[in-house]
VEXDO-591133 format. One record per residue (C-alpha): residue in three letters; x, y, z; residue number from 1. Coordinates in pm, 1 decimal, padded with zeros to 6 digits, m for minus. Each point is the difference from the previous one (the first is absolute). Example, Ala and Ser with C-alpha at 12.3 -4.5 7.8 and 13.67 -1.06 7.14 Angstrom:
<atoms>
   resn          X          Y          Z   resi
    ALA    01230.0   m00450.0    00780.0      1
    SER    00137.0    00344.0   m00066.0      2
</atoms>
This chain:
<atoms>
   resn          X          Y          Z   resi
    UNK    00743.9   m00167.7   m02867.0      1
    UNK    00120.5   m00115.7   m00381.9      2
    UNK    00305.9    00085.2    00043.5      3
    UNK    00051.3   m00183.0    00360.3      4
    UNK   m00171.1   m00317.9   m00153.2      5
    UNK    00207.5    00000.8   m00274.0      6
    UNK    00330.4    00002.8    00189.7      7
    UNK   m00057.3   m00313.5    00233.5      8
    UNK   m00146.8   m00181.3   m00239.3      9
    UNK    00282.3   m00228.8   m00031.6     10
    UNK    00086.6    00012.3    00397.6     11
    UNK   m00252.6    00099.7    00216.0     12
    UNK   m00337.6   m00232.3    00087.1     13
    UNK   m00341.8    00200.6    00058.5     14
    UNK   m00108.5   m00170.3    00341.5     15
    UNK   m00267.1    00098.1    00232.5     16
    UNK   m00365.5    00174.2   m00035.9     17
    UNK    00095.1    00121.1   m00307.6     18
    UNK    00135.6   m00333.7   m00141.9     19
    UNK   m00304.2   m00180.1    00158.0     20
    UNK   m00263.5    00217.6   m00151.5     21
    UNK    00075.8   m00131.1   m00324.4     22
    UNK   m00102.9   m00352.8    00112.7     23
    UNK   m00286.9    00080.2    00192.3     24
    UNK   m00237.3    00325.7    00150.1     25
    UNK    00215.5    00293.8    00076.4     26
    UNK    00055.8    00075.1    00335.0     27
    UNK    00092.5    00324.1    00120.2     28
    UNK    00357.3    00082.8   m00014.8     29
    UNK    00167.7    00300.0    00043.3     30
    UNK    00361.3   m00097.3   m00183.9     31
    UNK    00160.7   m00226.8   m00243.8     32
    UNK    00269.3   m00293.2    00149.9     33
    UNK    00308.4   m00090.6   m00266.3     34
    UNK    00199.7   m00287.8    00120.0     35
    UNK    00334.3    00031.3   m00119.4     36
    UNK    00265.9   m00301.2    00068.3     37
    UNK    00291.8    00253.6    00101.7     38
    UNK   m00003.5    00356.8    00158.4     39
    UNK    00264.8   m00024.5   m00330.4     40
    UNK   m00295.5    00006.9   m00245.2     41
    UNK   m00214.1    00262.4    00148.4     42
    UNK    00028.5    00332.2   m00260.4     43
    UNK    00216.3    00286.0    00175.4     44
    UNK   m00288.4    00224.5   m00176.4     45
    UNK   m00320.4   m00026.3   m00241.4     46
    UNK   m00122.3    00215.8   m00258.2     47
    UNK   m00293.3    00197.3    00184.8     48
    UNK    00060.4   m00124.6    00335.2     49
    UNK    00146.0    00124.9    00317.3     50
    UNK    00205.4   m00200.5    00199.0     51
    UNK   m00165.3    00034.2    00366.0     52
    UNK    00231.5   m00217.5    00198.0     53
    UNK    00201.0   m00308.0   m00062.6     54
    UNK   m00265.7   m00178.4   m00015.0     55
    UNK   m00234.8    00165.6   m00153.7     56
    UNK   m00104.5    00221.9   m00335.7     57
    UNK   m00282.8    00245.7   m00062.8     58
    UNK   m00139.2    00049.3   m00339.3     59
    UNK   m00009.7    00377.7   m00037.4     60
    UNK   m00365.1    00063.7   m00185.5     61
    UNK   m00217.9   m00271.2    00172.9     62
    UNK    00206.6    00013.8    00362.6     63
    UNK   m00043.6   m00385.6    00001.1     64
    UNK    00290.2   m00165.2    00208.2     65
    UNK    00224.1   m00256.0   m00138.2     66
    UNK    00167.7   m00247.8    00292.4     67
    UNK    00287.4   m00168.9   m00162.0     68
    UNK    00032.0   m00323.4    00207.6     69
    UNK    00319.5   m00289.3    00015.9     70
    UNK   m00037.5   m00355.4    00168.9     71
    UNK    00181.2    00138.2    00295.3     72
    UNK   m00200.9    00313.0    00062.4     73
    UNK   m00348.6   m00230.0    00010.4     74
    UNK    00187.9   m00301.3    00195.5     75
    UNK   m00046.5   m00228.3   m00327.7     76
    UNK    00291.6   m00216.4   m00149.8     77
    UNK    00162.3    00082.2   m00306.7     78
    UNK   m00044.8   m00339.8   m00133.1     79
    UNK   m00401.3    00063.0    00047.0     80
    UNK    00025.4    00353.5   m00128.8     81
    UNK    00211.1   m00163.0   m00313.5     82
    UNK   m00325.1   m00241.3   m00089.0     83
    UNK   m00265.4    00292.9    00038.9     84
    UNK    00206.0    00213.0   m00255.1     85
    UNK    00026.5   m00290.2   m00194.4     86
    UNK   m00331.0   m00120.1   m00001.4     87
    UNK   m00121.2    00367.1   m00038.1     88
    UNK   m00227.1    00064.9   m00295.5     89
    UNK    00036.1    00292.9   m00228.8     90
    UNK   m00261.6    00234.6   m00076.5     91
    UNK    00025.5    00322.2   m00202.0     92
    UNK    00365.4   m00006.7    00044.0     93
    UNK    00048.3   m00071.7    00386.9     94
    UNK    00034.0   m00256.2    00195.8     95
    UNK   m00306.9   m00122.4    00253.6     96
    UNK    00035.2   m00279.8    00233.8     97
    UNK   m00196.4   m00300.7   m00094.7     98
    UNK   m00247.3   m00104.3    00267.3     99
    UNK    00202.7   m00254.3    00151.6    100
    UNK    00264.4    00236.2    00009.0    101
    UNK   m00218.4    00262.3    00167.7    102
    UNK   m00114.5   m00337.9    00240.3    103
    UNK    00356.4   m00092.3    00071.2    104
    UNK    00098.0    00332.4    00115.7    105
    UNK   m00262.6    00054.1    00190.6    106
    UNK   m00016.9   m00324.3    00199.4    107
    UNK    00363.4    00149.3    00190.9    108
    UNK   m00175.6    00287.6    00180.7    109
    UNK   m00348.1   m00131.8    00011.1    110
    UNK   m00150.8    00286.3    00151.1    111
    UNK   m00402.5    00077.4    00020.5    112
    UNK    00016.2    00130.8   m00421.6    113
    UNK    00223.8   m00252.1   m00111.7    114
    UNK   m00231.9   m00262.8    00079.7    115
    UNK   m00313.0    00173.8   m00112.3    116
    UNK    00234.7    00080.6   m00350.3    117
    UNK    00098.4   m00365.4   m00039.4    118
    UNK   m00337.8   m00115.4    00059.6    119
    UNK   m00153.0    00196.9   m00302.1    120
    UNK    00309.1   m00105.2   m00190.7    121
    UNK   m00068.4   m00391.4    00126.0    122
    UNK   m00394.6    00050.9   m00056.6    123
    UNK    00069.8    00049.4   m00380.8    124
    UNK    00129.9   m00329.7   m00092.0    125
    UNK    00260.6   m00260.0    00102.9    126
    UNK    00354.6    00085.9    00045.2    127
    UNK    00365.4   m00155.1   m00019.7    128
    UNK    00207.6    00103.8    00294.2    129
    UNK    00215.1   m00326.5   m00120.9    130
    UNK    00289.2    00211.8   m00134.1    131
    UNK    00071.7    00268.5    00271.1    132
    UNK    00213.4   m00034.3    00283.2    133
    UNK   m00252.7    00004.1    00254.1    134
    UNK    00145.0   m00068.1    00397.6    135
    UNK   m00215.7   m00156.5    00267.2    136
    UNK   m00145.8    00279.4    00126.9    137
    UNK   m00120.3    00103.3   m00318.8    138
    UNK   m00125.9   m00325.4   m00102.9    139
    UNK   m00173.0    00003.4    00366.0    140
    UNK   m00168.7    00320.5   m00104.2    141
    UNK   m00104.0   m00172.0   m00368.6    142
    UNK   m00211.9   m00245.9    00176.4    143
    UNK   m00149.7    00276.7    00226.4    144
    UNK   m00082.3    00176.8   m00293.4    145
    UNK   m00115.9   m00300.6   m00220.2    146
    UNK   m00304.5   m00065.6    00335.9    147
    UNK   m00034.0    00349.4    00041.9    148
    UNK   m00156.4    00007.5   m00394.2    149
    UNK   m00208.6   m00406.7    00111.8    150
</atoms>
């Protein structure tokens, strides 16, 4: 898994369960989500991984699954995807989304574990959505969220 870390450090985002459980309780999750800005960035190949599909890698020892994501693949705008890699902490040399990142991209699809995952993100402390592009829909689903957590 190093070696995979190591390479989209500088490109790819850590989003999803696996980006969430290092705010908050793990929740079971069967893969790790990379957001990458371009299908451009995504490696052709990684050290000890197999490259399942176009979408997807498979780390060779452990058999964990790698989805490499872009903005267009999860309906999300560049422009948003942009602010989540760039408000995107770092942690032993990769990339997680911060919790409003993970927030902001979740508030697009809104489905049944994106709101329970951005209410234990929300129930942790106060957040500032303030800088991503969020559309009305999303913002809609913010204030859903925000008296789902009242």
């Amino acid at each position: 898994m190093k070696d995979w870390l190591k390479y989209s450090s500088n490109i790819g985002v850590l989003i999803g369960g696996l980006a969430l459980s290092y705010y908050v309780k793990p929740r079971q999750t069967s893969d790790g989500d990379f957001l990458f800005l371009t299908v451009e960035d995504i490696p052709l190949s990684v050290t000890g991984f197999k490259r399942t599909r176009q979408s997807a890698f498979i780390h060779l020892e452990t058999h964990v699954e790698i989805e490499v994501l872009t903005p267009i693949v999860i309906n999300m705008t560049v422009e948003l995807a942009k602010h989540i890699s760039e408000t995107a902490i770092e942690k032993d040399g990769f990339k997680i989304a911060s919790r409003e990142g993970l927030i902001a991209a979740k508030l697009g699809r809104f489905k049944l574990q994106d709101r329970a995952d951005i209410s234990a993100l929300l129930s942790i402390g106060p957040v500032d959505l303030s800088v991503f592009p969020l559309n009305n829909k999303q913002l809609r689903n913010l204030e859903i969220a925000l008296d789902e957590i009242e």
